[in-house]
C-alpha positions, 0 to 999 in steps of 0.5 A: 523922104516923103511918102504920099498918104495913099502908099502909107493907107495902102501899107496899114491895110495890107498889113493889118488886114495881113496880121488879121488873116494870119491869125485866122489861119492858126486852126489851117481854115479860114471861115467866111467870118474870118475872112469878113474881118479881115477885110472890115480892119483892112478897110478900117485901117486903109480909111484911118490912114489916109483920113489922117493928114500929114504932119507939116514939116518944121522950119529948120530955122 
């Protein structure tokens, strides 16, 4: 299966920036720093994902 690094960067940013706001919301509030956060690790992880290049498969010979 081959994934494009795009659709993985999207998927760390919706689930980190996801994580982030689901601690937030403990209290029942999401203030505006929270919701700051979450979007700067969202973005943090969207941009370390996709920087990242892809692992060359191995020659099965």
């Amino acid at each position: 299966m081959r994934v494009s690094r795009y659709a993985k960067a999207f998927v760390a940013a919706i689930v980190a920036g996801g994580g982030s706001l689901g601690t937030a919301m403990q209290d029942g509030v999401v203030t505006q720093a929270e919701g700051v956060t979450a979007l700067l690790v969202a973005l943090g992880a969207l941009g370390a994902v996709w920087r990242v290049p892809n692992r060359e498969p191995k020659d099965p010979a």
